[in-house]
TILUM-424871 format. One line per field, with one value per residue (C-alpha): residue in one letter; x, y, z. Coordinates in nm, 2 decimals, decimal comma. Example, Ala and Ser with C-alpha at 12.3 -4.5 7.8 and 13.67 -1.06 7.14 Angstrom:
% residues 2
aa = (A / S)
X = (1,23 / 1,37)
Y = (-0,45 / -0,11)
Z = (0,78 / 0,71)
This chain:
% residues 248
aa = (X / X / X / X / X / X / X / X / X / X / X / X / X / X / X / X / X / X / X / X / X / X / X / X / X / X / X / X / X / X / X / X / X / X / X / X / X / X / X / X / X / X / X / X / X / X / X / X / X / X / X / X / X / X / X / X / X / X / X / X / X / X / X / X / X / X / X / X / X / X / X / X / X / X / X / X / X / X / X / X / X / X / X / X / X / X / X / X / X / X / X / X / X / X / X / X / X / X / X / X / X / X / X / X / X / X / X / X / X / X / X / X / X / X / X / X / X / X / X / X / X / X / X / X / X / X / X / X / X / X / X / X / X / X / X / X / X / X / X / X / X / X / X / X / X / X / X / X / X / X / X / X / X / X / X / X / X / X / X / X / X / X / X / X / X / X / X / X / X / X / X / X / X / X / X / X / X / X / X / X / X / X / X / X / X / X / X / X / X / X / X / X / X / X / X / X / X / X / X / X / X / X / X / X / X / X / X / X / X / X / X / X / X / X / X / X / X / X / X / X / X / X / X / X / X / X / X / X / X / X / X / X / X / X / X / X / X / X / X / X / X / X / X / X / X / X / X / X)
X = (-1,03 / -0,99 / -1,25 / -0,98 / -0,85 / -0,79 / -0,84 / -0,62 / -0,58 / -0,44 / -0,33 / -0,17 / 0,01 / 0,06 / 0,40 / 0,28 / -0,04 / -0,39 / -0,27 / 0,01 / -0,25 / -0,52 / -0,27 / -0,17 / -0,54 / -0,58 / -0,33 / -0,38 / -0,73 / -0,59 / -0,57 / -0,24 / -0,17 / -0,02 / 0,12 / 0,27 / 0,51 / 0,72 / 1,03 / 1,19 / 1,34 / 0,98 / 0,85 / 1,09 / 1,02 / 0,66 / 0,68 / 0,88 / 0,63 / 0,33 / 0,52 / 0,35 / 0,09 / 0,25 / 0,39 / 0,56 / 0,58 / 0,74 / 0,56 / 0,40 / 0,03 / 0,05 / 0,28 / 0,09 / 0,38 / 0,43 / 0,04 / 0,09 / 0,37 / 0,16 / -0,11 / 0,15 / 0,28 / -0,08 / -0,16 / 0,11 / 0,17 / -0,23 / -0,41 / -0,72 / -0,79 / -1,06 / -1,01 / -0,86 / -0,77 / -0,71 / -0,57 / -0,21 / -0,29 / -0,11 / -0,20 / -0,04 / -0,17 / -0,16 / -0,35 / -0,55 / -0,30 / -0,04 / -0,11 / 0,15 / 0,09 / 0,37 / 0,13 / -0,18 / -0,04 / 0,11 / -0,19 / -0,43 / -0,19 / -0,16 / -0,51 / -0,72 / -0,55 / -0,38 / -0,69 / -0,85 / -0,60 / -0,51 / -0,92 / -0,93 / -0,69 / -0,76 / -1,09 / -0,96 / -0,83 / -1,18 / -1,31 / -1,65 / -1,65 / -1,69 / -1,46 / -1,49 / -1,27 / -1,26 / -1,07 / -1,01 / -1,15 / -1,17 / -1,38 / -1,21 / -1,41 / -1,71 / -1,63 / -1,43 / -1,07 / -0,87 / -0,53 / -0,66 / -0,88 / -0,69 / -0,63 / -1,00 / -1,10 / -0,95 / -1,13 / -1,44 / -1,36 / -1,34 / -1,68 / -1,85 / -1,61 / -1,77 / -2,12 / -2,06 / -1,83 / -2,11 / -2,33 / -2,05 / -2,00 / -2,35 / -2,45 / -2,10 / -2,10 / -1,78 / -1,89 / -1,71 / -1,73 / -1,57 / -1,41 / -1,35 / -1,16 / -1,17 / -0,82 / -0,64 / -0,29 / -0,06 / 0,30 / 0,16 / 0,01 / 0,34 / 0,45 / 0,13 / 0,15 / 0,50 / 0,54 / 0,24 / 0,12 / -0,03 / -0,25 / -0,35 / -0,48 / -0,60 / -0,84 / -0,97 / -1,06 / -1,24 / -1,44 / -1,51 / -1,89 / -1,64 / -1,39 / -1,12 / -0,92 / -0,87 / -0,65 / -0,56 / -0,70 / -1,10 / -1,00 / -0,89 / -1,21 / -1,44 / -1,26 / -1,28 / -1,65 / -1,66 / -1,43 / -1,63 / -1,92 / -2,11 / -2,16 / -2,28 / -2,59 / -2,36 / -2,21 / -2,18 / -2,14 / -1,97 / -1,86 / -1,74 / -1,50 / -1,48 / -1,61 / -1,90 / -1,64 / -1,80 / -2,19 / -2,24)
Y = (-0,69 / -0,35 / -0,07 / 0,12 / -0,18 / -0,03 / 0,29 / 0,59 / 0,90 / 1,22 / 1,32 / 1,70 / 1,79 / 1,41 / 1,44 / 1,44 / 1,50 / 1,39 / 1,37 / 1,17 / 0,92 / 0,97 / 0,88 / 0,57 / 0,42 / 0,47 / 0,25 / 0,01 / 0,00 / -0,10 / 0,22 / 0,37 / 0,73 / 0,97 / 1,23 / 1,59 / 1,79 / 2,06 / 1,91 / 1,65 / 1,47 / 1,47 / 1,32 / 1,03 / 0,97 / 0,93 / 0,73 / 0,50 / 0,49 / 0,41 / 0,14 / -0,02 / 0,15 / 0,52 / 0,76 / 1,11 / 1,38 / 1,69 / 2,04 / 2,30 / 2,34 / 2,72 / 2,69 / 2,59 / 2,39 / 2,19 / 2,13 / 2,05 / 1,80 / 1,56 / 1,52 / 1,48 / 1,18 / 1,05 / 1,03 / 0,87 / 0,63 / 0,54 / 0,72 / 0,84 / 0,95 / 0,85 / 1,04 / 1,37 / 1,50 / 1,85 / 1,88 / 2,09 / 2,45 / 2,69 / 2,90 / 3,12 / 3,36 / 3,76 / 4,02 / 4,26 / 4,50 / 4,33 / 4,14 / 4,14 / 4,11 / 3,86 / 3,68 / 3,76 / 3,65 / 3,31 / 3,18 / 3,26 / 3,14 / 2,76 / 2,74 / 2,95 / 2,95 / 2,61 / 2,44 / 2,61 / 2,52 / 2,11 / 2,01 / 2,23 / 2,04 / 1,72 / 1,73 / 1,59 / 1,27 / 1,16 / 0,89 / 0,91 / 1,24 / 0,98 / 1,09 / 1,19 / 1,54 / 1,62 / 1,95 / 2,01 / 2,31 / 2,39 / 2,50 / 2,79 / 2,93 / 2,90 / 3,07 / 3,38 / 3,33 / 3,61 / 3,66 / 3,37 / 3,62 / 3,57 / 3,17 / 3,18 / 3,34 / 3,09 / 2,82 / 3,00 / 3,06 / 2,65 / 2,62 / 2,90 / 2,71 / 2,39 / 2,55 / 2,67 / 2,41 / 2,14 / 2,33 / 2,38 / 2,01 / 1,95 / 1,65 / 1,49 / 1,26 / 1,40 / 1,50 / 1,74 / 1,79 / 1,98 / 1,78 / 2,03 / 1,95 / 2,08 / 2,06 / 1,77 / 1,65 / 1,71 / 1,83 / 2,15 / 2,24 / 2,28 / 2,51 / 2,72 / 2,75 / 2,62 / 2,66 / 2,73 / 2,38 / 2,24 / 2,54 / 2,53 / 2,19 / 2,26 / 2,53 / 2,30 / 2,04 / 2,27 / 2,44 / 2,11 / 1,92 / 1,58 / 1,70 / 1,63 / 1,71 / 1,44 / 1,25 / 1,23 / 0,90 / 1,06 / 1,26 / 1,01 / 0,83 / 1,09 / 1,13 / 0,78 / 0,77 / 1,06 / 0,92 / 0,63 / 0,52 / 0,49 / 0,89 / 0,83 / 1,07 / 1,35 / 1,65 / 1,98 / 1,93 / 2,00 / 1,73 / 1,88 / 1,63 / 1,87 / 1,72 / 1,96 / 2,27 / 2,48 / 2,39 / 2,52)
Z = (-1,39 / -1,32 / -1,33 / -1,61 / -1,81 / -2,16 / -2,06 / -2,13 / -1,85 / -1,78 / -1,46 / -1,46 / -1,13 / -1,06 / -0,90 / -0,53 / -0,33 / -0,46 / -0,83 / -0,73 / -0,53 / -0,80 / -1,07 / -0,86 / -0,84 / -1,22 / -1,29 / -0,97 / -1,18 / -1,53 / -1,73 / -1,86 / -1,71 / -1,81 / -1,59 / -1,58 / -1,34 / -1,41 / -1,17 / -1,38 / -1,04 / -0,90 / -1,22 / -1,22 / -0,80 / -0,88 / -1,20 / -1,02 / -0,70 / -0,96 / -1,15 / -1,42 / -1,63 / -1,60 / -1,86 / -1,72 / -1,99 / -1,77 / -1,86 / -1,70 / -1,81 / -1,84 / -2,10 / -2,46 / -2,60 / -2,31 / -2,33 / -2,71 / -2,64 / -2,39 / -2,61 / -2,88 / -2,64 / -2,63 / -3,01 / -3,08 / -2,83 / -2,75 / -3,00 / -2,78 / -2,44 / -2,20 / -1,88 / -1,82 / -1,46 / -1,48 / -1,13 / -1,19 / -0,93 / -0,74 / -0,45 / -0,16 / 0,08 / 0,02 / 0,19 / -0,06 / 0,00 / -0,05 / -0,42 / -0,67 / -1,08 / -1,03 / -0,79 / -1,00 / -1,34 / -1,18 / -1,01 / -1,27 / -1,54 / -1,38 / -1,22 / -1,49 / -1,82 / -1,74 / -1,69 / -2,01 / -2,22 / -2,08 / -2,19 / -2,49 / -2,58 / -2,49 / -2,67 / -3,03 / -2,88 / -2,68 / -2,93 / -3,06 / -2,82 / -2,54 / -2,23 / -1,87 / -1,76 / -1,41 / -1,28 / -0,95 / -0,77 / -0,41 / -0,14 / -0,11 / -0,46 / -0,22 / 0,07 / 0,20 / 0,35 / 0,48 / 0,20 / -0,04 / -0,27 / -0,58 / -0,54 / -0,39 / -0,76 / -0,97 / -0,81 / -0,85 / -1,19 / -1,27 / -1,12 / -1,35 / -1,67 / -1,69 / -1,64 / -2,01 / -2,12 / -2,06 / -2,31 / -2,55 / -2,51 / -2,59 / -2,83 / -2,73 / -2,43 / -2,30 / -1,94 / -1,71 / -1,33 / -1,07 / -0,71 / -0,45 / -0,19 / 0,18 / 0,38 / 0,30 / 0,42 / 0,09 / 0,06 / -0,02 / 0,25 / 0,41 / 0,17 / 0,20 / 0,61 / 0,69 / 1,07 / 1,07 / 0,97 / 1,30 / 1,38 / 1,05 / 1,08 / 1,45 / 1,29 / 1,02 / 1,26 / 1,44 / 1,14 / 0,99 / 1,08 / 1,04 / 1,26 / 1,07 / 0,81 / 0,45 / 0,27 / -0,08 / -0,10 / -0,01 / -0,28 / -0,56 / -0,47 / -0,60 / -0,92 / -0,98 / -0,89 / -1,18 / -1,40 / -1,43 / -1,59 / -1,23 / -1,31 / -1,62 / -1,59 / -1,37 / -1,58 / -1,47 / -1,11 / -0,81 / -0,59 / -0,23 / -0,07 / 0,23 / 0,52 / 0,51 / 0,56 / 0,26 / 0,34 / 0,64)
């Protein structure tokens, strides 16, 4: 049996990266996931990579209706939700003097408002207020990087959320936690450094006490170690999956 059988999940962002490989292990584990992209033809690839278990509802989770329409999808098709993985973000690089409102406005809109809005919600369909919501944050909201202070903000932003959230949650045993990753290997990265990619990496190595960047898969363990009931007794937390990169 699998640790998920007959549970339901979320995954937003799940078309690639560590939502793609998170979204993967939930199902390989017996629950039925959901997931979200905004790119149709991404949506279908990785529906079709997971296989069995897997629902894609194509959205962007700064846009309410969209948000509306999955849990829509959920109601009626499950009619609860167990596990929610708010992990849909955004980020690029901008000097201080260089920031846009364009830039401003998008990153805050997916990472911040996104994330607001995809558990609040959420919250109606956790039965017997019984669920597990995990968002994804980054080590970046705990430490300074040169052009990353607006990205860098929203993450610290989801950190400082579910400090509140857990007491608005109180007398409900819906828990929330926070996995931050350090560097790790996903198709985004080569957006965010391009030819720039190797040195990138290079420099991680090098800053990190492991010595080495991740992989998705570190990733999707921790939120399967917090989506499940062997965290039973953890809300409110951080988990760094960063190799040590932030605590030092």
């Amino acid at each position: 049996m699998g640790k998920f059988n007959g549970k339901v999940a979320v995954v937003t962002g799940g078309t690639s990266g560590i939502g793609l490989v998170t979204a993967q292990q939930f199902a390989k584990e017996g629950a039925h996931v959901y997931i979200t992209g905004r790119r149709q033809s991404e949506l279908d690839a990785a529906v079709k990579l997971i296989g069995d278990n897997v629902t894609g509802i194509q959205g962007d989770v700064s846009n309410l209706a969209d948000l509306d329409r999955l849990y829509k999808a959920v109601k009626q098709e499950k009619g609860h939700l167990d596990i929610l993985f708010a992990n849909a973000g955004v980020g690029s690089f901008l000097p201080l003097d260089e920031i846009t409102e364009e830039h401003y406005y998008k990153t805050f809109d997916v990472n911040v408002k996104g994330t607001i809005f995809t558990v609040q919600k959420a919250l109606p369909l956790f039965p017997n207020n019984v669920g597990s919501i995990i968002l994804t944050g980054s080590m970046a909201g705990s430490m300074g990087m040169p052009a990353f202070s607006i990205y860098s903000a929203t993450k610290a932003a989801i950190r400082q959320l579910i400090r509140n959230w857990i007491l608005d949650l109180k007398g409900t045993q819906i828990r929330v936690n926070v996995v931050s990753p350090g560097t790790i290997i996903t198709p985004a990265y080569d957006e965010l450094f391009g030819a720039e990619l190797d040195n990138a990496m290079e420099y991680a190595k090098s800053t990190t006490p492991l010595g080495r960047v991740g992989t998705s898969e570190e990733i999707a363990k921790a939120v399967m170690f917090l989506a499940s009931n062997e965290s039973s007794y953890i809300t409110g937390t951080e988990l760094f999956v960063d190799g040590g990169a932030a605590q030092i």
